[in-house]
DRENVEX-760015 format. One record per residue: residue in three letters; x, y negated, z negated of N, C-alpha, C, O in turn. Coordinates in steps of 0.02 Angstrom, whole numbers, plus 50000, padded with zeros to 5 digits. Layout:
! residues N
ALAXYZXYZXYZXYZ;...
//
This chain:
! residues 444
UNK483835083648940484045078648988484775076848975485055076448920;UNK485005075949025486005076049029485945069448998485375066948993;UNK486475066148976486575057648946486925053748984487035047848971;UNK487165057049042487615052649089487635056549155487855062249149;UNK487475054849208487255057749302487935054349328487985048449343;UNK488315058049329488995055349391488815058349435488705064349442;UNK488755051149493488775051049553489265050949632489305045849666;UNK489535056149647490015056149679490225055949739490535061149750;UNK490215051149799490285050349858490735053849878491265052549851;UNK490735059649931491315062449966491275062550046490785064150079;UNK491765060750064491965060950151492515063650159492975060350135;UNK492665068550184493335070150207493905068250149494345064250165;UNK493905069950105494365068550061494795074650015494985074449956;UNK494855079550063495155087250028495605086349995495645090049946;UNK496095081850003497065081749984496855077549906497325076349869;UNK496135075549884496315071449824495525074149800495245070749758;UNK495265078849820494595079449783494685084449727494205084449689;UNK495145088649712495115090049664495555088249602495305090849552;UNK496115084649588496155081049545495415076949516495275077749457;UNK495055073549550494555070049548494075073849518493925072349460;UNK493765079349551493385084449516493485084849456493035083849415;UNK494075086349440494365090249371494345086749329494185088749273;UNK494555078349346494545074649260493805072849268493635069249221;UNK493135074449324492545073249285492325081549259491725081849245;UNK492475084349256492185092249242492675092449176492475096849139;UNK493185089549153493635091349068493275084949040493595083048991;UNK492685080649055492545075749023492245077748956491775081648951;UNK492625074448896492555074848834491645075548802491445078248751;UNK491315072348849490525070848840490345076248888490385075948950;UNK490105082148845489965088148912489275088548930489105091948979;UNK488775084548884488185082648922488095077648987487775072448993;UNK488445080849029488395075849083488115080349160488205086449163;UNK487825076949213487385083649251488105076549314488265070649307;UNK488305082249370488765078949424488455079149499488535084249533;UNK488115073949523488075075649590488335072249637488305066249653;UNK488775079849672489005076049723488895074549783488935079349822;UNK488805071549797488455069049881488855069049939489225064149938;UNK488955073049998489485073150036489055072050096488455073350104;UNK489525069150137489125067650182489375069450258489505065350303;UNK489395076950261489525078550327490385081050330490685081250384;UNK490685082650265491405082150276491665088850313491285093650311;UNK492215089550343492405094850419493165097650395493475101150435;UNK493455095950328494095096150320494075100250265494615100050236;UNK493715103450242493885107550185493345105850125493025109850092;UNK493335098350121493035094650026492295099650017492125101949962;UNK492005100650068491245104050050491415111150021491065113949979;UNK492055113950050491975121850031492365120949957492185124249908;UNK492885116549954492955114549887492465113449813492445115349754;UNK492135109349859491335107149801490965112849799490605112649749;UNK490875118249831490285122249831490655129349789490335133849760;UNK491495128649795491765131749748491675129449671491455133449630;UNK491875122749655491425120549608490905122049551490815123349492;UNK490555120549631489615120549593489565129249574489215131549529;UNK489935132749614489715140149577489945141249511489645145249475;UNK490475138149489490845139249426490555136149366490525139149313;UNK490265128249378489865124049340489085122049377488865120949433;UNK488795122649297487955123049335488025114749316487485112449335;UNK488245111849300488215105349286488275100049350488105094249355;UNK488615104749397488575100449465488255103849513488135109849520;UNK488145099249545487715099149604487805095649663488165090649657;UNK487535097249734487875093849793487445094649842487285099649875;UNK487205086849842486755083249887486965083749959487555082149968;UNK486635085450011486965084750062486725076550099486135074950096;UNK487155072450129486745066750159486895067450240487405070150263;UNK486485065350268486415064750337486585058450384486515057650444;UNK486805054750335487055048150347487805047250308488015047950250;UNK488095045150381489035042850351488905036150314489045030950343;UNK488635036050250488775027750228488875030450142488505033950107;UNK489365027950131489475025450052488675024250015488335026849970;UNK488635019050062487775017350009487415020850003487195021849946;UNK487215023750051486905028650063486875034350012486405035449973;UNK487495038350016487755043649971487415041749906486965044749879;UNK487785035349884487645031549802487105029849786487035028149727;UNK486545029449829485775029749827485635032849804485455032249746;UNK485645041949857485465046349851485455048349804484925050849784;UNK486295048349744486375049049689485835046449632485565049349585;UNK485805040649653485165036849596484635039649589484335040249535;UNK484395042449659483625044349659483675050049624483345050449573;UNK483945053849637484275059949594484355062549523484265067849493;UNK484595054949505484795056649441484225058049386483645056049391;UNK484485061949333483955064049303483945059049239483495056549206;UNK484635058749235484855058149140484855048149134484645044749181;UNK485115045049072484715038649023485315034649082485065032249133;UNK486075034249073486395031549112486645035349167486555041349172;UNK487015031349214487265031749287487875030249290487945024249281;UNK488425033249300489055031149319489305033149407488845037149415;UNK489515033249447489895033149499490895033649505491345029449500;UNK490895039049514491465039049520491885042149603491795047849625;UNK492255037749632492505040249705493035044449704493615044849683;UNK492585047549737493245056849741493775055649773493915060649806;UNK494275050249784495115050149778495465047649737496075047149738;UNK494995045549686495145041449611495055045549555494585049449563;UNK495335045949503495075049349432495025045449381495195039549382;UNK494755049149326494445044649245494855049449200495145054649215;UNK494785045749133495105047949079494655052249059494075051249075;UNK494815057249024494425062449011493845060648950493325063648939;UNK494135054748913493415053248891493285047548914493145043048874;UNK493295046648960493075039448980492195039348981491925033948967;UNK491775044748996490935043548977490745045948916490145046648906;UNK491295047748856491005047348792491005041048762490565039248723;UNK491505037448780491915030248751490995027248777490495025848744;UNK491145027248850490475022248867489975022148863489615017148872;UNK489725029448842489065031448823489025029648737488595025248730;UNK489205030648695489205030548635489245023448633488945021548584;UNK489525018348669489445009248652488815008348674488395004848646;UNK488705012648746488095010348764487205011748719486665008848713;UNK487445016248704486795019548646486975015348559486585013448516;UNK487675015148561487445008448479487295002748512486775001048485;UNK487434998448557487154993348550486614992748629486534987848665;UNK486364998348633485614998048674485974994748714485804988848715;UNK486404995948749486594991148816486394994548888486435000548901;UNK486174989348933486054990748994486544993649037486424998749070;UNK487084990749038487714994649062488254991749027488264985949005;UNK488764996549022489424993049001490074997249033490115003349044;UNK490534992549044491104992649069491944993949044492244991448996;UNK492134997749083492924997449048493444993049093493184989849138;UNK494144992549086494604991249125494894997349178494565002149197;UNK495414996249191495595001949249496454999849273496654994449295;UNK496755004349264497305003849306497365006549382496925010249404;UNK497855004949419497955007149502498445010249510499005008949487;UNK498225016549556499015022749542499175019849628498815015349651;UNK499605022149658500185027349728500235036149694500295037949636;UNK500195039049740500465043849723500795047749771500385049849812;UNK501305049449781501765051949832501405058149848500855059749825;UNK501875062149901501645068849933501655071749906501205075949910;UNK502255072349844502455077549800502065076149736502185079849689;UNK501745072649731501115071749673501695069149614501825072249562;UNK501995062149639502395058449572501865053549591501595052949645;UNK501725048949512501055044749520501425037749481501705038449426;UNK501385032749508501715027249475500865021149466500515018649510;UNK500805020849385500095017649369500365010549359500915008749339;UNK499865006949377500014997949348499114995349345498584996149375;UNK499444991449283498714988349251498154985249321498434983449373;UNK497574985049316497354983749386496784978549357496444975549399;UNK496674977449295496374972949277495624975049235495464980549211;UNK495234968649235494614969349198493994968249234494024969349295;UNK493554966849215493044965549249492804958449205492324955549232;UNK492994956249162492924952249121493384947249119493794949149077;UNK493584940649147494134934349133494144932649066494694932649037;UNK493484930749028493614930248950493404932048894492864932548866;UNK494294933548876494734939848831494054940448770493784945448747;UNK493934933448758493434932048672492684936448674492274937748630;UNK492724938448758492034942248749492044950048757491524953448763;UNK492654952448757492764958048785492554962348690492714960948632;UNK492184967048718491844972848647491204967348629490914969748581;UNK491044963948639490514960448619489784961248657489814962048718;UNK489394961248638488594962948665488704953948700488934949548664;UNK488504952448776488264948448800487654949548869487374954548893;UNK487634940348890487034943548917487324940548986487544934848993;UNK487294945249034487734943049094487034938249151487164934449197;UNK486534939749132485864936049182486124928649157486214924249199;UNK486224927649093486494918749105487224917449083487444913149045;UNK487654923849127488344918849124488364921849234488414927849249;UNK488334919049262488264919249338489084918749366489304920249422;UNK489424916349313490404915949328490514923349327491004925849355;UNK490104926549299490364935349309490284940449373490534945949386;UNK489754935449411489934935549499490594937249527490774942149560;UNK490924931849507491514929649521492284933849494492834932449519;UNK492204939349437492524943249394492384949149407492794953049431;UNK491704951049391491704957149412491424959449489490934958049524;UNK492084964349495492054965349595491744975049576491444978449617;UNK491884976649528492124986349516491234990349483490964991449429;UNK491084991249552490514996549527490645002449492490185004749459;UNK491245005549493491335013149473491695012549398491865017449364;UNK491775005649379492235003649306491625005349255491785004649196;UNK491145006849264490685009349195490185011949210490125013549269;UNK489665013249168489045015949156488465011949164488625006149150;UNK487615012449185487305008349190486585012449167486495017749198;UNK486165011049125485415012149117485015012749207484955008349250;UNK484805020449209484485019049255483785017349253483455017749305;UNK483505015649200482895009649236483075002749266482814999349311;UNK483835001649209483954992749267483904995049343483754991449390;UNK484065002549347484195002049450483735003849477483765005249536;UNK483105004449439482375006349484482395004549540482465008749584;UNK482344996049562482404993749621483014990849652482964986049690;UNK483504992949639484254990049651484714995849664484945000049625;UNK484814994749762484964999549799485714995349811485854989449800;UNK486265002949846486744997849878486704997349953486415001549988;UNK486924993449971486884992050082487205001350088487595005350061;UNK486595000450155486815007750196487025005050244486555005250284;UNK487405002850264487605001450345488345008350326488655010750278;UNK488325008950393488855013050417489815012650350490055007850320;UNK489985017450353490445019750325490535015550253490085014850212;UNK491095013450247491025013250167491595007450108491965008750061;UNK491354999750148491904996150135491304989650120490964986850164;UNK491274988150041490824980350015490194982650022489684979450037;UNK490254988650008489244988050034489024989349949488434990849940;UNK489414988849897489284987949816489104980249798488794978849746;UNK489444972849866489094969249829488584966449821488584962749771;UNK487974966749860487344966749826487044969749762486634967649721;UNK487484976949770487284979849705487354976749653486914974649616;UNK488184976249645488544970049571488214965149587488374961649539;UNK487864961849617487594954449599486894955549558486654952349511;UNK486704960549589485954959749574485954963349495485524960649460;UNK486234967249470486394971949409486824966749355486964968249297;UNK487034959549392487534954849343486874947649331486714945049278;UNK486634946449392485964943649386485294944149343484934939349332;UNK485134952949314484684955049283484694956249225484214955149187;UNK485404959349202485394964049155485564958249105485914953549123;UNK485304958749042485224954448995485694954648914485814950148874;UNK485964965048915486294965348860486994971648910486944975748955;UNK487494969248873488024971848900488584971948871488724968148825;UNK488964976148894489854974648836490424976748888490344981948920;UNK491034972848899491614974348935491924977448897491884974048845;UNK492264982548883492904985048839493484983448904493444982348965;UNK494094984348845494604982948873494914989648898495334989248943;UNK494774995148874495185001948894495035001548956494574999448991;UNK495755005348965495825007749037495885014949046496315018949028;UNK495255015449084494755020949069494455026149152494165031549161;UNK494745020649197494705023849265495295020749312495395014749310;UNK495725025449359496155025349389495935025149458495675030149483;UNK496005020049490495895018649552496315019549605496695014749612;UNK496415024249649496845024949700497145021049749496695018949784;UNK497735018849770497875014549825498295017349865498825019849847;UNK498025017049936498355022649987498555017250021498405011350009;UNK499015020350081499425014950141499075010450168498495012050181;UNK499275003650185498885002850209498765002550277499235001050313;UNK498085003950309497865005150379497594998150424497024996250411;UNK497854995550459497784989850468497024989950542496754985750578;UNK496994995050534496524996250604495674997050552495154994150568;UNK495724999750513495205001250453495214992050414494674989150417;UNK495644989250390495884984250354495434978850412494884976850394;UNK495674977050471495434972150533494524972450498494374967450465;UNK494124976350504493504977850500493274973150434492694971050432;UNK493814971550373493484969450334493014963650316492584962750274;UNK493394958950382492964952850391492164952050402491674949750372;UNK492354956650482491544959450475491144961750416490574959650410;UNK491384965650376491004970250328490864964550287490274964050269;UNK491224960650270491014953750218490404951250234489974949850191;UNK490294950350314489834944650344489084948450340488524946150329;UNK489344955350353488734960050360488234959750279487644959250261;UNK488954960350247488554962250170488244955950129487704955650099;UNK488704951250136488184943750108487494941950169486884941350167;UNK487894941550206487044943450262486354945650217485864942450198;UNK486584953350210486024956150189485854953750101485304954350074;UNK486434951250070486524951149997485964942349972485744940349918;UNK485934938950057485554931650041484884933750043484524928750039;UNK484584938350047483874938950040483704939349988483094939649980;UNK484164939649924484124940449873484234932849815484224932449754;UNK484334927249874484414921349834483984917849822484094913049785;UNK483234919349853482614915349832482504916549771482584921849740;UNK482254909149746482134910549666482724910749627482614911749567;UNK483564909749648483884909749599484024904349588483924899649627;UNK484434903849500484684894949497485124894649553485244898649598;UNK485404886649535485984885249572486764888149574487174888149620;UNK486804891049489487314893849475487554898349484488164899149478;UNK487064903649505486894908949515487134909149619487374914149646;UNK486984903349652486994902549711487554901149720487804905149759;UNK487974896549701488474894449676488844899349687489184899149738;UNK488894906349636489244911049631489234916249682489614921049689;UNK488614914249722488614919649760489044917049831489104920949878;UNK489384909349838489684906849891490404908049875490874909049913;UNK490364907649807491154907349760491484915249772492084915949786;UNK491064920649763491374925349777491584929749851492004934149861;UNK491174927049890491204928049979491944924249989492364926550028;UNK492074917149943492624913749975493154916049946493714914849969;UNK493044920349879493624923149857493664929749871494064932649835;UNK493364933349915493234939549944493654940550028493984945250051;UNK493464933250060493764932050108494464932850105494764937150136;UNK494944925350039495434924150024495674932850022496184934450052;UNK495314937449989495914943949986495804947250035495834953250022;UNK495594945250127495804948050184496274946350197496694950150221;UNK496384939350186497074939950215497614939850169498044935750184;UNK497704942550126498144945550061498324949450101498904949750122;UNK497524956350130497594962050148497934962350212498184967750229;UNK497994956450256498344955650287499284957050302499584959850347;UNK499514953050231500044951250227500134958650205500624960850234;UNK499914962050175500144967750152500344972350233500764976850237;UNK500054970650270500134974850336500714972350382500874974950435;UNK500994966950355501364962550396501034958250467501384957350517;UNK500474956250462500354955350530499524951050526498974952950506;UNK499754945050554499124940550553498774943250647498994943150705;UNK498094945450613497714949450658497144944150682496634942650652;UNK497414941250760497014938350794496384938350815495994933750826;UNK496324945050819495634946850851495094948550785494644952750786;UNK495264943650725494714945950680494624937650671494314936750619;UNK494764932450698494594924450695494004923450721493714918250704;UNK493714927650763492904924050774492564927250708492334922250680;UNK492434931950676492404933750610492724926450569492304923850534;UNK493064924750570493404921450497493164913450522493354908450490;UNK492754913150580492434907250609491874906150571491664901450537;UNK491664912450587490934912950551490804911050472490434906550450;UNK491324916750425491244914850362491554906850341491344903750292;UNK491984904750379492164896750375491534894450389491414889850350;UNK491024895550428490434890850429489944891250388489554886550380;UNK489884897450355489264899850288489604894750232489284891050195;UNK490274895550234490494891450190490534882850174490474879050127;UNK490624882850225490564874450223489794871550251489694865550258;UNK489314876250264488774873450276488514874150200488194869150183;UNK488584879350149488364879250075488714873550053488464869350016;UNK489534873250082489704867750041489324857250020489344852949976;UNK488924859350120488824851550149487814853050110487364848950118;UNK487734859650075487004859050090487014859149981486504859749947;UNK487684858349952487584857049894487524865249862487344865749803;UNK487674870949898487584878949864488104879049830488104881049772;UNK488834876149874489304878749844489864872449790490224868849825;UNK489884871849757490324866649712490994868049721491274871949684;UNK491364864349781491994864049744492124860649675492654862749652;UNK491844856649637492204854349583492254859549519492484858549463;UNK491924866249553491974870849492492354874049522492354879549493;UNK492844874449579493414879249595494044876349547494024870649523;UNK494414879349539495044877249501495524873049547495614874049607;UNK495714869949522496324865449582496534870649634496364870349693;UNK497014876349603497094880349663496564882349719496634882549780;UNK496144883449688495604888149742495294883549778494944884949827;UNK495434876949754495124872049768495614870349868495444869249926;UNK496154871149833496974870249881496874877549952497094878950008;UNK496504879849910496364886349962495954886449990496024891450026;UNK495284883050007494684883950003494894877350065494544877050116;UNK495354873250057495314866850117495824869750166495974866550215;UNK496124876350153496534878750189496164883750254496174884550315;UNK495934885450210495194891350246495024887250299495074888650359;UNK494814881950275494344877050324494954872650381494844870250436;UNK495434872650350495974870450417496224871250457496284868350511;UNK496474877150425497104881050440497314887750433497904889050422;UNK496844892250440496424899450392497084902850380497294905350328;UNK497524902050476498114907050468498804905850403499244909950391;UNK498724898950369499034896450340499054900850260499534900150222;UNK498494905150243498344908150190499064913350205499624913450178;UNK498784916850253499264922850265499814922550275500204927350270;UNK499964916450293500874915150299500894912950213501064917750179;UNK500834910150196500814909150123500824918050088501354921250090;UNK500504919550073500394927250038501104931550085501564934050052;UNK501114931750136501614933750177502234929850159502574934650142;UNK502554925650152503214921750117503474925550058504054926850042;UNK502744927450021502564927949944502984935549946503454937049909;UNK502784938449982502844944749993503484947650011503864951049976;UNK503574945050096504214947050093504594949050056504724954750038;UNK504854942950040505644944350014505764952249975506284955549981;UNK505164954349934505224959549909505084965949949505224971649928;UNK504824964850002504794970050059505584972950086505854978450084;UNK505834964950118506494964350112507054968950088507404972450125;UNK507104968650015507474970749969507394976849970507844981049965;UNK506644978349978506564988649988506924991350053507264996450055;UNK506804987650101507134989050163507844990150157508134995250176;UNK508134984550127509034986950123508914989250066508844983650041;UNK508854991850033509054998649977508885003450044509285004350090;UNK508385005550042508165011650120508655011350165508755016450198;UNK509005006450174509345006050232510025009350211510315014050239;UNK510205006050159510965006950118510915015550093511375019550101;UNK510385016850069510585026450083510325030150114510255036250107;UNK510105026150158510305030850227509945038150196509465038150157;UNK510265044150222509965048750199510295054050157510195060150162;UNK510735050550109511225052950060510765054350013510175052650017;UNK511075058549953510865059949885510755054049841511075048949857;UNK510485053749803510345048149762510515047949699510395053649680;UNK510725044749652510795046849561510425040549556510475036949606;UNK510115038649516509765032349471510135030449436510405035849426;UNK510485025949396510695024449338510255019549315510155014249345;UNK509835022049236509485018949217508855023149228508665024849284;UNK508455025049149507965027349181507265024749146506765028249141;UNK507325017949123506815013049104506285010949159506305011849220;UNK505865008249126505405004849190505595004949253505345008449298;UNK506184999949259506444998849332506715004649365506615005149425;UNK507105010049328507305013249358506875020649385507035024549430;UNK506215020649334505515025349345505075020549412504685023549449;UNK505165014249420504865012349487505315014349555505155016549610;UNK505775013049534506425014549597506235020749612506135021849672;UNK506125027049558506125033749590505435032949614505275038049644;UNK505145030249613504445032649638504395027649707503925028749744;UNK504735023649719504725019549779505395025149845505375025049907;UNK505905029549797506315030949862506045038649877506255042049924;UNK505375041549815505065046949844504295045449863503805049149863;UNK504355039849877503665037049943503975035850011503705037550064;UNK504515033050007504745031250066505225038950106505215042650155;UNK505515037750054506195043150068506075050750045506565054350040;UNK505545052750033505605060549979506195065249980506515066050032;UNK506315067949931506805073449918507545069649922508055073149930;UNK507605061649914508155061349904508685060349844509295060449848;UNK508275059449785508405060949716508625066049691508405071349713;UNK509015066149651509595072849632509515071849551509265076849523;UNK509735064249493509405065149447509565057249428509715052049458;UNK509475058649382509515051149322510215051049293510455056449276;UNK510625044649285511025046549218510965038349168510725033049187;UNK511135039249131510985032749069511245033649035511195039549021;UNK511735029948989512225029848919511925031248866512265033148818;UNK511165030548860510675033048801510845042448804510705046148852;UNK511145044348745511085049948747510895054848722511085060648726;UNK510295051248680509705054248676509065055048724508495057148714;UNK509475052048794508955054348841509285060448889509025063248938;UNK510065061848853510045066348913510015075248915510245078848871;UNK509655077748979509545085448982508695084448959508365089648951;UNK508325077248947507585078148976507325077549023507755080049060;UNK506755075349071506675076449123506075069649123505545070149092;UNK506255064149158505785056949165505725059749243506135060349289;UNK504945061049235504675060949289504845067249352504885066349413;UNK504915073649313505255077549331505865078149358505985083449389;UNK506245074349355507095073949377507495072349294507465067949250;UNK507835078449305508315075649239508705071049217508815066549259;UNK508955070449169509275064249145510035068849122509995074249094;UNK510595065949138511235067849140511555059749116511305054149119;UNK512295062449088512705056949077513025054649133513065057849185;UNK513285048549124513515044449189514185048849212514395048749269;UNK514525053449146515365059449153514895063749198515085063849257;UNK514375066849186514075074249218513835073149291513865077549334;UNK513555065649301513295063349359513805063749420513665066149475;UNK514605060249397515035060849439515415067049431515995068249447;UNK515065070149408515655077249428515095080849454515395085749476;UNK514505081749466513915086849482513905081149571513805084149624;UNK513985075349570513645071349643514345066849662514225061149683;UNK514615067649660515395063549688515105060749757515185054849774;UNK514845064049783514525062249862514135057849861514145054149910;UNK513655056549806512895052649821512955046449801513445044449770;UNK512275041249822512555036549814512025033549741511485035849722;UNK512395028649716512045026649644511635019449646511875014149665;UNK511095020249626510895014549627510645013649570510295017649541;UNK510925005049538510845003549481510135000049495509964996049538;UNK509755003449436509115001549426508984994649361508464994049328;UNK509374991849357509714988549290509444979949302509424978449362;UNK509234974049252509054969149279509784966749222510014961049220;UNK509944970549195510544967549148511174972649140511104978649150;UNK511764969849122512444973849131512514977649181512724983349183;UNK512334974549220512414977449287513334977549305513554983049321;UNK513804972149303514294971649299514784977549256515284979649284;UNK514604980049185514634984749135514544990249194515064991049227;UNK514104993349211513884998649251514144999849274514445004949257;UNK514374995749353514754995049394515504997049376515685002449400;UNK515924993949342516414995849335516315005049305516445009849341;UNK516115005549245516115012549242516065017449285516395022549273;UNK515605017049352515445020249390516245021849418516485027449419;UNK516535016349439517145016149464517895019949446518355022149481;UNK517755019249374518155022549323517915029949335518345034249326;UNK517305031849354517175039249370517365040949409517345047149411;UNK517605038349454517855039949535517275038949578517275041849632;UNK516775035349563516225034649613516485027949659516665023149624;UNK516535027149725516775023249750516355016749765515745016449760;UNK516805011149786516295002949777515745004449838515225001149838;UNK515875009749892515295008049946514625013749936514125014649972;UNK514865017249866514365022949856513885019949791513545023349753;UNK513965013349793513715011649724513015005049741513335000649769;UNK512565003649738511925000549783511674996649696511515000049647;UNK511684990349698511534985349639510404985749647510284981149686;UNK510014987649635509334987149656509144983449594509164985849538;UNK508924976249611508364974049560507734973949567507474969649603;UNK507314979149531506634981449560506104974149553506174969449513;UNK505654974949595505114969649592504474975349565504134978749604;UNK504434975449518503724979149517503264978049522502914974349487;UNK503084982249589502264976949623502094983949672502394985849722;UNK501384987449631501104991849686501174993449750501304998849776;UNK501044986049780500974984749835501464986749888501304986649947;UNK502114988949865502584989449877502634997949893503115000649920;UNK502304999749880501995007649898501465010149925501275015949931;UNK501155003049949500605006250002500825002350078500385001850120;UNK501335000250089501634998450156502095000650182502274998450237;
//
């Protein structure tokens, strides 16, 4: 019997299914059996997978007859043969040992499931990938590697959102399915409630252990999410008879903080979307009728959420101009850099953090307009950060006299500047960029 069943939802996802494939097929724990479940895909991913499955007997590929996420991730369950269950979505990848790490905690300390952290990539056309921490599943730090029991802490409602961040015992999922409704957006949270509700022994680690994908965003796909909220706690309250209060509590606390990141998802699109307010009518009324019927406690929201939660109920569009304010300005700032080179050559100066986000923001927006790096460290130069070389600031202006430079620098920027000048690089070929580093900023 395999020790770990990855379960793998595929739809139409050719341009990213095999990276995905590959870091679960080099997984360090090679007792593992893979099925992937596709469900009808027309673009290539099936003849991909079935290339695959001939090469490794370890996978396998379910066909489903139904377009739903849940569905697929069912199928997987019923399926599975082996002690735990992981899920992983074929436009995302894992660390190559990411199911030895979790299997081996989960077998010393007999845990029902346990969890890792996860960072969030972009990755351009040309396959440059810029990662940022994406968080935990766990708020507190004092319990993270520790055996706890999540059936009586019910605040982990509220923390953990990420079905695919770990491994789970499949007897806890005998009877614990996820929503099949149509395509494939929240229909995990019944699942996470009911698996954070039951399970009695458990451990968060802190590694970051699965990479979660973030693509453009689609504001026509994005509109739908309101609905999908209403649909899925809908179906997720049949499940509240018989629970405590805290437990109920959490299950109002996370719909209202589920809501709050539509219209985040909003601001990320630029555009407060009218025609999703009879939707955001509705969840304003689940909400304040739990609030008037004693389900939901504001006095356990935090002042802020507390500040948000009377906003919802006032003034809903007021969230999104808020998160939208928030936002801008750094939208802003990408725009005139984009604007300012135009469609000239580029040099970086600086090839630290800021100046490794810059390249990866002007080959999302702009591709192929990077030529190289240069930096006064000269022990960085004639290597290659991020496949573009690193040159001195003398070699830069004699190889690009034409292109224009943008200092990637949050300090001596002034220092820079003049040198550049002293090279013969001129004052209107020279662009000051102080990076904001924020994902987000690469999926709009």
């Amino acid at each position: 019997m395999p020790k770990v069943t990855v379960v793998m939802p595929s739809l139409n996802v050719r341009r990213f299914i095999r990276p995905c494939m590959e870091s679960v097929l080099k997984q360090s724990l090679e007792d593992i059996e893979i099925l992937a479940v596709d469900a009808g895909s027309t673009d290539g991913t099936l003849e991909i997978l079935e290339e695959y499955a001939a090469g490794d007997d370890r996978l396998r590929i379910i066909y489903s007859d139904k377009r739903s996420y849940g569905h697929q991730v069912n199928l997987g369950i019923e399926s599975a043969r082996s002690e735990y269950i992981g899920i992983v979505e074929t436009d995302d990848i894992i660390a190559e040992d990411m199911y030895e790490i979790l299997y081996r905690k989960a077998v010393e300390d007999d845990l029902e499931y346990v969890k890792c952290g996860f960072s969030c990539f972009v990755e351009t056309d040309s396959g440059l990938r810029w990662y940022q921490k994406g968080g935990m599943c766990v708020a507190d730090q004092s319990t993270v590697g520790k055996v706890i029991s999540p059936a009586s802490m019910p605040e982990l409602a509220i923390q953990d959102y990420y079905l695919w961040a770990g491994i789970y015992r499949r007897s806890l999922l005998e009877d614990i399915r996820l929503s099949e409704t149509p395509g494939a957006a929240f229909q995990d949270i019944g699942f996470i409630y009911q698996v954070l509700s039951r399970a009695v022994r458990a451990v968060y680690l802190d590694d970051d252990l699965y990479y979660y994908r973030q693509t453009r965003a689609n504001s026509s796909s994005s509109k739908k999410g309101f609905r999908y909220l209403i649909d899925e706690y809908t179906n997720l309250s049949r499940f509240l008879s018989g629970k405590s209060d805290d437990w109920v509590h959490a299950y109002y606390a996370r719909m209202f903080r589920q809501t709050v990141g539509r219209f985040e998802r909003m601001a990320v699109n630029g555009e407060y979307w009218t025609e999703v307010e009879d939707d955001i009518k509705i969840l304003q009324g689940k909400l304040k009728q739990a609030e008037s019927e004693k389900q939901f406690s504001l006095e356990r929201l935090s002042e802020d959420n507390r500040r948000t939660y009377y906003k919802l109920q006032e003034n809903a569009s007021a969230i999104f101009f808020d998160a939208y304010a928030a936002l801008a300005p750094k939208m802003e700032k990408v725009q005139a850099l984009l604007n300012n080179i135009g469609h000239k050559k580029t040099v970086i100066f600086g090839c630290g953090n800021y100046g490794k986000f810059t390249h990866v923001l002007l080959e999302y927006h702009i591709p192929g307009q990077m030529c190289a790096f240069c930096d006064n460290d000269e022990s960085l130069w004639n290597i290659e950060v991020q496949g573009i070389k690193v040159v001195s600031p003398e070699e830069a202006a004699q190889t690009y006299p034409e292109a224009k430079y943008v200092t990637a620098n949050l300090r001596g920027w002034s220092g820079i500047h003049q040198q550049l000048l002293k090279l013969g690089i001129k004052e209107e070929q020279i662009y000051r960029y102080q990076p904001d580093i924020d994902i987000r900023l690469l999926s709009v």
